[in-house]
SELUMMAR-712017 format. One line per field, with one value per residue (C-alpha): residue number from 1; chain; x, y, z. Coordinates in steps of 0.05 Angstrom, whole numbers, plus 5000, padded with zeros to 4 digits. Each point is the difference from the previous one (the first is absolute). Last residue first. Example, Ala and Ser with C-alpha at 12.3 -4.5 7.8 and 13.67 -1.06 7.14 Angstrom:
! residues 2
num = 2|1
chaine = A|A
px = 5273|4973
py = 4979|4931
pz = 5143|5013
//
This chain:
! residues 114
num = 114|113|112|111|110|109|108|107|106|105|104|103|102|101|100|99|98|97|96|95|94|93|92|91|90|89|88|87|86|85|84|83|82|81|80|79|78|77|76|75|74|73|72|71|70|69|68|67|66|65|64|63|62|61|60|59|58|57|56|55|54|53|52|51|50|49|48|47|46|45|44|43|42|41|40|39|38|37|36|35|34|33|32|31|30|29|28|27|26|25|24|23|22|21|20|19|18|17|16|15|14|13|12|11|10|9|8|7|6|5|4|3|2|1
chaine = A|A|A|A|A|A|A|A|A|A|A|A|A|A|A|A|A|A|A|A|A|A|A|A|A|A|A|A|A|A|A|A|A|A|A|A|A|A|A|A|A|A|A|A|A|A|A|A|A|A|A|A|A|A|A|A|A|A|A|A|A|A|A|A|A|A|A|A|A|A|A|A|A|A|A|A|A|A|A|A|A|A|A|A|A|A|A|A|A|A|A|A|A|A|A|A|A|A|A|A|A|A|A|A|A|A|A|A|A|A|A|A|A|A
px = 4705|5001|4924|4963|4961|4927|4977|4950|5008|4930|4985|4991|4987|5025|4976|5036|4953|5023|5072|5021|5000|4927|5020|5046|4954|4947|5044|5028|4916|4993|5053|4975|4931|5020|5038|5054|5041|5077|5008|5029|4993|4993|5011|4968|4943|4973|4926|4949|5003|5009|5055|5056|5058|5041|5049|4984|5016|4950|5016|4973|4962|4925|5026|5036|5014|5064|4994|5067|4987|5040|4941|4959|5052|5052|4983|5006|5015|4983|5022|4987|4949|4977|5056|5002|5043|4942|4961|5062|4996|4929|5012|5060|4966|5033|5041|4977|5049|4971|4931|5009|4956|4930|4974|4946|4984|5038|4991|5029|4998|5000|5024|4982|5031|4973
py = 5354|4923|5001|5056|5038|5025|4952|4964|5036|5025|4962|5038|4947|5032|4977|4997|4981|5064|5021|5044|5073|5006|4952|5032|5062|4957|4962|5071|5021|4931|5006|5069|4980|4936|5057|5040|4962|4968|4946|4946|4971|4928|4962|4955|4968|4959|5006|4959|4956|4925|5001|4931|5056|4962|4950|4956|4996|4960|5007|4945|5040|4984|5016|5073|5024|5017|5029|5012|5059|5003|4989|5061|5042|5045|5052|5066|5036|5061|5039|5059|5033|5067|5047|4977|4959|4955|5053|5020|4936|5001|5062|4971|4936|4940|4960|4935|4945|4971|5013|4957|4934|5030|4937|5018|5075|5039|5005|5054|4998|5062|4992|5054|5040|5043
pz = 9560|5016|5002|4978|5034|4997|5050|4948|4933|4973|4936|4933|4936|4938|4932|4941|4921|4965|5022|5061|5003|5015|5059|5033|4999|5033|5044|5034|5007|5030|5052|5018|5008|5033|5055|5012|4950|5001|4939|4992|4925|4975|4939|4939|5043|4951|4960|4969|5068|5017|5044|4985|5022|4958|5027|5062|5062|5051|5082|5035|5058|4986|4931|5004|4931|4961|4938|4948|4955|4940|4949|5032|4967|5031|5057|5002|5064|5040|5065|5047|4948|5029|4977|4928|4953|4987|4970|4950|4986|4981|4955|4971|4989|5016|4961|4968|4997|5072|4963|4927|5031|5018|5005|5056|5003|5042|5076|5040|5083|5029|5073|5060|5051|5044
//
């Protein structure tokens, strides 16, 4: 099954698209279970569109009031949530103080467009 870890870094963290990854969590991302991954710039280049009774409003930020952003995503193949959340947990312990890593089971368990 696949799933989606979604990283979130603390808000205003403004030096991270400079900042290479950790060997250790690269070599992490490099491995047989992750299908994909990305990093994402800054909350400040998000543009937001919203549905409004079916007017669609853009605007720039993402405009979510939250201590954290989501700073990237990883695909990962698991057997299970235990699986998934034993390959976050090592992810994690090689990621910086203040990241968290939401785990979300992937719908159909393929990607689109693939």
């Amino acid at each position: 099954m696949q799933y989606a870890l979604l990283a979130y870094d603390p808000v205003g963290e403004t030096d991270r698209v400079a900042r290479p990854i950790p060997d250790a969590l690269a070599a992490l991302l490099g491995g047989p279970n992750v299908t994909g991954w990305a990093r994402l710039h800054t909350e400040e280049s998000a543009t937001t569109l919203r549905n409004d009774d079916g007017r669609v409003l853009l605007t720039d930020g993402p405009f979510v009031d939250s201590k954290e952003y989501l700073a990237g995503l990883i695909l990962i193949e698991a057997a299970n949530l235990d699986g998934a959340l034993a390959a976050a947990e090592e992810m994690l312990q090689q990621a910086r103080p203040g990241t968290v890593i939401e785990v979300r089971p992937i719908v159909d368990g393929r990607l689109r467009g693939a």
